[in-house]
LOKESE-222312 format. One record per residue: x, y, z of N, C-alpha, C in turn; residue in one letter. Coordinates in steps of 0.2 Angstrom, whole numbers, padded with zeros to 4 digits, always signed. Layout:
XYZXYZXYZA
...
END
This chain:
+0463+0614+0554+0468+0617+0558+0473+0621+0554X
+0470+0626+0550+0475+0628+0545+0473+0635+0547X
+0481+0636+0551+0480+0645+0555+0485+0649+0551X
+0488+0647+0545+0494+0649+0542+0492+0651+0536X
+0488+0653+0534+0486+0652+0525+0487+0659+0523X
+0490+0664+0527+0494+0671+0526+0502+0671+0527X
+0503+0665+0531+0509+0666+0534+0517+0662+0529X
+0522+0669+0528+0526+0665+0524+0533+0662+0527X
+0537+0659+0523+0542+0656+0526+0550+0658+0522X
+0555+0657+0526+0562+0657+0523+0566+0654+0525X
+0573+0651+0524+0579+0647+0525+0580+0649+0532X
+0583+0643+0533+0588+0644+0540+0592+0649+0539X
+0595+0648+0534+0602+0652+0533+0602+0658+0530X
+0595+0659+0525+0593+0668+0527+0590+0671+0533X
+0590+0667+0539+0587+0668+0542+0595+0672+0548X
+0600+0666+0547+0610+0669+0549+0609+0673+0546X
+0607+0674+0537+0611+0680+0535+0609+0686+0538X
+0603+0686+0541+0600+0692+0542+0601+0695+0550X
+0606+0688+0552+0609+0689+0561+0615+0692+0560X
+0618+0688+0553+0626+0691+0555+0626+0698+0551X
+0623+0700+0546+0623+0706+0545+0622+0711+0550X
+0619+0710+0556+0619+0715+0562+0625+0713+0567X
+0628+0707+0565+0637+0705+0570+0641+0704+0565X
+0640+0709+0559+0647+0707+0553+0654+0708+0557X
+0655+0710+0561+0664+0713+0563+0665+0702+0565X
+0659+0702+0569+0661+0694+0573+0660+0690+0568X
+0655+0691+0562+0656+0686+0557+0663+0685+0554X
+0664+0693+0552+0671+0691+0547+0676+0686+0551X
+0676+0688+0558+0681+0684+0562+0680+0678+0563X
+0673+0673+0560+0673+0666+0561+0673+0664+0568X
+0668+0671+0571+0667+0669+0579+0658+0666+0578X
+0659+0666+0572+0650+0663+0571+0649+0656+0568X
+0646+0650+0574+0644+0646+0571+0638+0642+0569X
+0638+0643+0561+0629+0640+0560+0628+0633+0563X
+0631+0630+0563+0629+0623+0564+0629+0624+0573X
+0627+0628+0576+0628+0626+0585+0621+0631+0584X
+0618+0633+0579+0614+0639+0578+0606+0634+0576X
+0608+0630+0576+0601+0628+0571+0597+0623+0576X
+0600+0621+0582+0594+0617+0586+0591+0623+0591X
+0595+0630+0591+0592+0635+0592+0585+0637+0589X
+0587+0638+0582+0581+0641+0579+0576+0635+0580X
+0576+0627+0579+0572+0621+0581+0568+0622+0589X
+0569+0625+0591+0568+0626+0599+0565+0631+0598X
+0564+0637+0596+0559+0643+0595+0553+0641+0590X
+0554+0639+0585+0547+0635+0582+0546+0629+0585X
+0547+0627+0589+0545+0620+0595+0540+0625+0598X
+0544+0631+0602+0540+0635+0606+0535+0639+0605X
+0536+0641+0599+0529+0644+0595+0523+0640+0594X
+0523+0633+0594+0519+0630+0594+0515+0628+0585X
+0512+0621+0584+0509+0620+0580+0506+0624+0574X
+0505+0630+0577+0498+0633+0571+0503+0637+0567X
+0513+0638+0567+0515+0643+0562+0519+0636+0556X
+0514+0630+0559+0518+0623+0553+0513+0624+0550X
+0514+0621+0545+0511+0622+0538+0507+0616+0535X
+0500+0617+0532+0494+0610+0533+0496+0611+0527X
+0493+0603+0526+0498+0599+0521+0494+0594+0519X
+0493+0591+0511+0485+0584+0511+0491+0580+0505X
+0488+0575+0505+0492+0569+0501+0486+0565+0501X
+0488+0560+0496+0484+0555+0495+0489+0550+0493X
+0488+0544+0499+0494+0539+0499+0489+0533+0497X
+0494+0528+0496+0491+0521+0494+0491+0513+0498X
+0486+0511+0502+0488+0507+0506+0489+0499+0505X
+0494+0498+0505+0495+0490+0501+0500+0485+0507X
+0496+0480+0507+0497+0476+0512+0496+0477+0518X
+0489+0481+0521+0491+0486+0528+0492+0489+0528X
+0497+0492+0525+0503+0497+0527+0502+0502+0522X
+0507+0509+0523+0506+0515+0519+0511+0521+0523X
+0516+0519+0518+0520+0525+0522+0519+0534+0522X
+0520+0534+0527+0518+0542+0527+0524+0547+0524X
+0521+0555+0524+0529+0559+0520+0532+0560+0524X
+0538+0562+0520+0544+0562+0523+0542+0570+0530X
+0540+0573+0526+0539+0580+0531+0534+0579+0537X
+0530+0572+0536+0526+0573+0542+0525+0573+0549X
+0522+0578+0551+0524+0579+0561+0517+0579+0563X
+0512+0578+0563+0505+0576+0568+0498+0576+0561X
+0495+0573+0563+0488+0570+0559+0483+0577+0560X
+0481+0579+0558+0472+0582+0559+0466+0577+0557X
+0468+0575+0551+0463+0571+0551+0463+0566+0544X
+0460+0561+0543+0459+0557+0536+0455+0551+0535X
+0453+0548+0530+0448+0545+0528+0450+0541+0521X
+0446+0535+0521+0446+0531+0515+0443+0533+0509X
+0447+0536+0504+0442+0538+0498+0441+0531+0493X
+0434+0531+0489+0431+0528+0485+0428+0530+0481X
+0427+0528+0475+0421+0531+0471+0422+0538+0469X
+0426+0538+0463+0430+0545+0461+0427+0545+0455X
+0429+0550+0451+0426+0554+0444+0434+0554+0439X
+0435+0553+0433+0440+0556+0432+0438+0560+0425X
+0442+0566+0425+0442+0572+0421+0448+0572+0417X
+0447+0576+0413+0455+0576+0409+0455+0585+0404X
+0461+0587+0403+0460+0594+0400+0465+0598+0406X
+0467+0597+0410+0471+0602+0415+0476+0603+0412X
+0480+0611+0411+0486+0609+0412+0491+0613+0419X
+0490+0607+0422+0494+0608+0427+0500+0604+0430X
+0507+0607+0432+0511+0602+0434+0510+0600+0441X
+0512+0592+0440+0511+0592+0449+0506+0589+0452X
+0507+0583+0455+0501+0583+0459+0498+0586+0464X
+0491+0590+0464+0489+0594+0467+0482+0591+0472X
+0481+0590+0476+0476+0589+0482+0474+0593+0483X
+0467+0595+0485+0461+0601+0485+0457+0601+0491X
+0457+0600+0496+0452+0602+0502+0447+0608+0500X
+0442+0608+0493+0439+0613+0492+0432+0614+0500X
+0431+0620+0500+0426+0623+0505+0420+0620+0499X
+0414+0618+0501+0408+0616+0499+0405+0623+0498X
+0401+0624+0491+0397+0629+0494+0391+0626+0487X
+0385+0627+0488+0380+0626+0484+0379+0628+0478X
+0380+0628+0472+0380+0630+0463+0376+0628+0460X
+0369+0633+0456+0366+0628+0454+0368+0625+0448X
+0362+0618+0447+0365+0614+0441+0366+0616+0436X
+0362+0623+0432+0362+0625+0425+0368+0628+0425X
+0372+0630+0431+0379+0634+0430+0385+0631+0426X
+0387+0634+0420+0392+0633+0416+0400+0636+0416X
+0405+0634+0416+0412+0637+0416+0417+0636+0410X
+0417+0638+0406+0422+0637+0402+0428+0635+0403X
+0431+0635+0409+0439+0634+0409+0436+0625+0411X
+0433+0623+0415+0431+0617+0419+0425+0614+0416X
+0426+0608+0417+0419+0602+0416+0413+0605+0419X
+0406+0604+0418+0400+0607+0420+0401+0603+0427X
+0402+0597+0426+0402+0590+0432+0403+0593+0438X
+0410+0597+0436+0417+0597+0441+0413+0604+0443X
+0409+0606+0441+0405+0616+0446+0404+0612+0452X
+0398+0604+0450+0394+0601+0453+0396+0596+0458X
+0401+0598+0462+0405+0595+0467+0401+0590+0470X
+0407+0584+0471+0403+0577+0476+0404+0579+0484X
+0401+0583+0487+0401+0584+0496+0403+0577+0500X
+0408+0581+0503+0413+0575+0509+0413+0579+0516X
+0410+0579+0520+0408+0580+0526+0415+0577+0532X
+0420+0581+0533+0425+0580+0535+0425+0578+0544X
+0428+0578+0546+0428+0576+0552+0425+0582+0557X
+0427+0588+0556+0424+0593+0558+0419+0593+0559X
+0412+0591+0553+0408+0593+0551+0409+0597+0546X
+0411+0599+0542+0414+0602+0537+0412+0600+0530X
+0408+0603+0526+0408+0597+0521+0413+0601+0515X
+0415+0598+0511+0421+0599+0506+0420+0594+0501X
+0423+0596+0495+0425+0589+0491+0434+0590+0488X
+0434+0585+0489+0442+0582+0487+0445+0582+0480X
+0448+0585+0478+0450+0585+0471+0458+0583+0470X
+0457+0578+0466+0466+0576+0464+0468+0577+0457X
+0472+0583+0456+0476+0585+0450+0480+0585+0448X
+0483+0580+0444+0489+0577+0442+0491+0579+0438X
+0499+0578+0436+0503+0580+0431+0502+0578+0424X
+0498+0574+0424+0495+0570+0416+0491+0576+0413X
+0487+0581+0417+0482+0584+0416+0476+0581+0416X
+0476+0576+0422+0469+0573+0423+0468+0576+0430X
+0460+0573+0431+0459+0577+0438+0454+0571+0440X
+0455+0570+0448+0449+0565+0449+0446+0569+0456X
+0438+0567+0455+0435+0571+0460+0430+0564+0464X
+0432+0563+0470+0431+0559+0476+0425+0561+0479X
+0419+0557+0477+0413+0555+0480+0411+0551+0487X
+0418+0548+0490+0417+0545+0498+0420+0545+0501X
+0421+0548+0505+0426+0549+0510+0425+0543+0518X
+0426+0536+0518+0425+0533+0521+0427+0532+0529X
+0425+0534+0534+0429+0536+0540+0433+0530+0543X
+0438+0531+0546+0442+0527+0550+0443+0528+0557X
+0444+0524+0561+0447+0524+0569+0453+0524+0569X
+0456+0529+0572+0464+0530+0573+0465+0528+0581X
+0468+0523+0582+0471+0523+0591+0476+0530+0591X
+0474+0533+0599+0477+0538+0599+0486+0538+0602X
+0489+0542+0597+0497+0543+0598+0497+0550+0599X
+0505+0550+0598+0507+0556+0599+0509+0560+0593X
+0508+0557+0588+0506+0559+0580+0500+0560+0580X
+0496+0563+0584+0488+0562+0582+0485+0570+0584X
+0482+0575+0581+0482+0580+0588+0475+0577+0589X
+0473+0579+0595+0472+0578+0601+0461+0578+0599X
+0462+0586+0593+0454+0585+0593+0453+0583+0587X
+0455+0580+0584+0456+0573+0579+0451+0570+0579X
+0444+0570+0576+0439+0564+0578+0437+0558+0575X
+0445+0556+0572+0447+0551+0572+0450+0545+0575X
+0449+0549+0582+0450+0546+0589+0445+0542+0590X
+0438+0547+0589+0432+0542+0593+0427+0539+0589X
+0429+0542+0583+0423+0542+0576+0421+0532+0576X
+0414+0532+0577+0413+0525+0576+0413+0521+0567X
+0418+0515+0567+0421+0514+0561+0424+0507+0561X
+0419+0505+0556+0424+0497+0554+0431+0494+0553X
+0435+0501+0552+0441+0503+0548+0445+0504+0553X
+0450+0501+0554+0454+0503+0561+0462+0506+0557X
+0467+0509+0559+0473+0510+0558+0475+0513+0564X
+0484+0514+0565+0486+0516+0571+0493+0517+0566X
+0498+0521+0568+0505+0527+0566+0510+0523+0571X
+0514+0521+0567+0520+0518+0570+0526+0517+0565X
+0531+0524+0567+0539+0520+0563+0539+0523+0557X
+0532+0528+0556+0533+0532+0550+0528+0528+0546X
+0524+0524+0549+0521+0520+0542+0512+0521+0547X
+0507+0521+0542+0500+0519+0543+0501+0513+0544X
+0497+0509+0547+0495+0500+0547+0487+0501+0549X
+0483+0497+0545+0477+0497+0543+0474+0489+0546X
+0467+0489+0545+0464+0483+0547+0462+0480+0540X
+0462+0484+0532+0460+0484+0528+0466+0483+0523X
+0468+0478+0518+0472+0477+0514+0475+0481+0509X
+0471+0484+0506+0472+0490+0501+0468+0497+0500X
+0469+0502+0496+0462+0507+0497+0469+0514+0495X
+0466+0518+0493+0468+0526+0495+0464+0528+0502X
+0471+0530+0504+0469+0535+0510+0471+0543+0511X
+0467+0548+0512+0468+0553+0512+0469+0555+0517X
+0475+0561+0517+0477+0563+0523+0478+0572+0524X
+0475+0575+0528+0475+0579+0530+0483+0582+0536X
+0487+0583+0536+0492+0584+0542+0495+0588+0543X
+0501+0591+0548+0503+0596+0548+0512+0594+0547X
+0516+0596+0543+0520+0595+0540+0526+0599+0543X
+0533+0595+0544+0535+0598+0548+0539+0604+0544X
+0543+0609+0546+0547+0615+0543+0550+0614+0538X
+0550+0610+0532+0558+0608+0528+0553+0612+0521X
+0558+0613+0517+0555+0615+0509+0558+0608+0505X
+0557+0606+0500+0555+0600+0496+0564+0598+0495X
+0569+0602+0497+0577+0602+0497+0578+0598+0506X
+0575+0600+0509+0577+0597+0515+0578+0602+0519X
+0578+0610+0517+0583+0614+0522+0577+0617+0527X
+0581+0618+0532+0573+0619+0538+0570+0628+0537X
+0563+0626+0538+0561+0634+0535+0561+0634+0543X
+0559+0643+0543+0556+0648+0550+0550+0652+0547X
+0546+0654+0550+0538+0659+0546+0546+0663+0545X
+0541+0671+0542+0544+0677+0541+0537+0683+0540X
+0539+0684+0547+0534+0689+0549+0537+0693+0553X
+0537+0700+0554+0539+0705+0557+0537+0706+0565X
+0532+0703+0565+0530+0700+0573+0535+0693+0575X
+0538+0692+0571+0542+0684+0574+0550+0684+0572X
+0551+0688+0567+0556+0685+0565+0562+0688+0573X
+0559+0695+0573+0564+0698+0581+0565+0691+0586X
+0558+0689+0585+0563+0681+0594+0568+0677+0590X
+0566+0673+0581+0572+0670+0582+0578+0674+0581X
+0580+0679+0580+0586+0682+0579+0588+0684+0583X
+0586+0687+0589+0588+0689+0595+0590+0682+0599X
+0585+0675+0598+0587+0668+0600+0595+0665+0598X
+0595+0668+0593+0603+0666+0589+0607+0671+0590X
+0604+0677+0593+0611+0683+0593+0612+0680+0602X
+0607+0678+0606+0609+0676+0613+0614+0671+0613X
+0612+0665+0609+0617+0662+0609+0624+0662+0606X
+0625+0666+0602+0632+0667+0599+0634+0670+0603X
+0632+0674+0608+0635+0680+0613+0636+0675+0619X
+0631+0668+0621+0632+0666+0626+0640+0661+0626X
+0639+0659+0618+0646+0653+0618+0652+0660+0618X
+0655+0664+0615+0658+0669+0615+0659+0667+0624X
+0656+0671+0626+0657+0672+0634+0659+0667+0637X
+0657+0660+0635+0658+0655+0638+0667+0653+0636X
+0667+0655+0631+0675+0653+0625+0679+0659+0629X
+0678+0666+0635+0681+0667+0641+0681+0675+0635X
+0678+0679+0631+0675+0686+0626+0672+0689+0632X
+0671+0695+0629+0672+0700+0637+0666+0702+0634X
+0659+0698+0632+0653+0700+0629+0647+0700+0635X
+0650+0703+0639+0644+0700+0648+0640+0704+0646X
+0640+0712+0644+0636+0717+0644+0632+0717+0639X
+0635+0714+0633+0629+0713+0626+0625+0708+0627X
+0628+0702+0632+0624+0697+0631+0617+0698+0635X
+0619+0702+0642+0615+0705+0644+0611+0710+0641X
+0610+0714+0638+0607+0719+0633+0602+0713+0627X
+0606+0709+0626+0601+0705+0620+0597+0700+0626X
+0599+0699+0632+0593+0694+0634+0588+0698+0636X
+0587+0705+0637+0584+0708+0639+0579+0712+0631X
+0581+0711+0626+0577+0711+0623+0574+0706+0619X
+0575+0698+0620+0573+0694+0619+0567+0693+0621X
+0568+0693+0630+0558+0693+0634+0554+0695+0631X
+0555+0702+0626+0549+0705+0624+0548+0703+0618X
+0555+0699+0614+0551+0700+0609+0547+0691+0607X
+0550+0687+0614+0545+0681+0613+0539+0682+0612X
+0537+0687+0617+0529+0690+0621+0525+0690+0615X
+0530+0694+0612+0527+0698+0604+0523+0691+0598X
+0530+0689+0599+0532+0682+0594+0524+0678+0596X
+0523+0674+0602+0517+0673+0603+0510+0672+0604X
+0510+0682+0607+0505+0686+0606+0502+0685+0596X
+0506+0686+0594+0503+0686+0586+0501+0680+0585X
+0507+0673+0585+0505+0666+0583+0498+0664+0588X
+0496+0666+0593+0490+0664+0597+0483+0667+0596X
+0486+0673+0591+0478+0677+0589+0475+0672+0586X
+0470+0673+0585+0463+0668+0581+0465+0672+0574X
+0465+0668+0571+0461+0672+0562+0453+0671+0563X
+0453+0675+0557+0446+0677+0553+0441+0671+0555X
+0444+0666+0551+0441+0658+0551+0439+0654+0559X
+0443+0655+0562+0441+0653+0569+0439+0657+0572X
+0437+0663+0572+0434+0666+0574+0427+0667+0573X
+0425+0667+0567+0418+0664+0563+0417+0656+0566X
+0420+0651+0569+0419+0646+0570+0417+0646+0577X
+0420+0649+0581+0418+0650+0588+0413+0653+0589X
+0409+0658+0583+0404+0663+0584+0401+0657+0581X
+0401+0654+0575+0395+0649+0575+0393+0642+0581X
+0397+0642+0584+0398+0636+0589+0395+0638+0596X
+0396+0645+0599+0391+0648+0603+0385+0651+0600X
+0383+0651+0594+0376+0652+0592+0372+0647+0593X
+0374+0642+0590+0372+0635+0592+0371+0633+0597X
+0378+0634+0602+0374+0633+0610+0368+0637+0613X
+0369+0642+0609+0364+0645+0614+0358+0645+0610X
+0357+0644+0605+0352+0642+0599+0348+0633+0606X
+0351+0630+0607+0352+0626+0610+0349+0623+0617X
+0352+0632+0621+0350+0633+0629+0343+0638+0628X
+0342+0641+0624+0333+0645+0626+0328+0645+0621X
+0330+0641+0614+0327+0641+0609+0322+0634+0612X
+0329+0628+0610+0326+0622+0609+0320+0621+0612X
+0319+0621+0619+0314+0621+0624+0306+0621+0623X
+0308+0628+0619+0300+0630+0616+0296+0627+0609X
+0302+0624+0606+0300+0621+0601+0293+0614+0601X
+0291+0613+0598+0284+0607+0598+0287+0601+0595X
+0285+0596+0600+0287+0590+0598+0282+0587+0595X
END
């Protein structure tokens, strides 16, 4: 589900600077308040929908049942019990880093200087999608471990779950379900891997917005609407502006939208592979010899 891997982000509050610099006379006059401004901007990425939040992988640890999730988490795409890992050592990198790498075929005699021969020779993890990938965890030690089993799980379905998750229906000895911010499991201990969609905060807690030229005109026109609306309400003779800024808000929602609902590249290749298949499917299969 990751429809953002071009898309960038910035602050709330560079997000005001760049509103009051178009109302500086009302800002000097401290007719501008950010704090009545921010469940505004909350409300226009609520309404953009999913795909301009930011996919996110962790590897948590489950001990006693349970395994709390992150602080930024807002809906599941998908996860699984890792087992049977590899560990490497030589990286220098900071941080722990998680890899959702794409699979792709190498042959064995391929060498790299920078990496282990092992590590070309990925262990394939067939995701929930169908997808196969392998898993890579890069620590701040300079070790790396590469995950050979991706064990499936049954998730009872919430409202932390999206919806084509197929870890709703996936058949699985391993049960878990999402409640209170925590995983609970049928299983005592284990690494669990998770795939999810993270809500807007940067690693300080402050709320991100994208920052695209296609988007940024709705939120600022959403914040210029309401700083004209409370003005008017506070008895400011701002009828006319307000009017003028609602009326260019409609278009620039449309806009705002129109671009977050486009397909990328990736889903687009995915949708052409999926009606190939069907129709590979409806005039092929039939002829084929059993």
């Amino acid at each position: 589900m990751d429809h953002n891997y071009t898309l960038k982000y910035k602050t709330f509050n560079q997000l005001l600077d760049d509103v009051t610099i178009d109302l500086n006379t009302y800002a000097l006059e401290n007719m501008i308040e950010p704090q009545t401004l921010i469940k505004v901007a909350k409300r226009v990425t609520y309404d953009l929908g999913l795909r301009i939040n930011q996919t996110k992988q962790i590897i948590i640890d489950v001990d006693h049942s349970k395994a709390k999730l992150p602080d930024d988490f807002f809906s599941m795409n998908h996860a699984g019990m890792l087992a049977e890992f590899t560990e490497y050592t030589g990286y220098d990198i900071g941080g722990t880093n998680i890899q959702e790498l794409p699979y792709s075929e190498v042959p064995a005699t391929t060498t790299n200087c920078e990496t282990p021969e092992e590590i070309v020779r990925p262990r394939v993890i067939t995701n929930c999608k169908g997808e196969n990938y392998e898993i890579v965890q890069i620590m701040n030690t300079g070790q790396s471990r590469v995950y050979e089993r991706l064990i499936p799980i049954r998730f009872t379905k919430s409202q932390f779950i999206e919806n084509s998750c197929t870890n709703l229906s996936v058949q699985a000895t391993n049960n878990a379900y999402i409640k209170d911010g925590f995983i609970f499991t049928n299983f005592e201990s284990g690494k669990l891997y998770l795939n999810y969609q993270g809500n807007l905060e940067d690693d300080e807690g402050n709320l991100l917005v994208p920052d695209h030229e296609y988007i940024n005109e709705y939120y600022e026109y959403a914040l210029k609407q309401r700083i004209f609306e409370n003005m008017y309400l506070n008895g400011e003779d701002v009828a006319q502006k307000l009017q003028f800024i609602e009326q260019r808000l409609r278009p620039a929602r449309n806009n705002a939208l129109s671009f977050v609902n486009t397909p990328n590249f990736k889903e687009i290749e995915q949708l052409w592979a999926a009606n190939r298949k069907a129709q590979y499917s409806k005039y092929y299969d039939m002829f084929k010899s059993h």
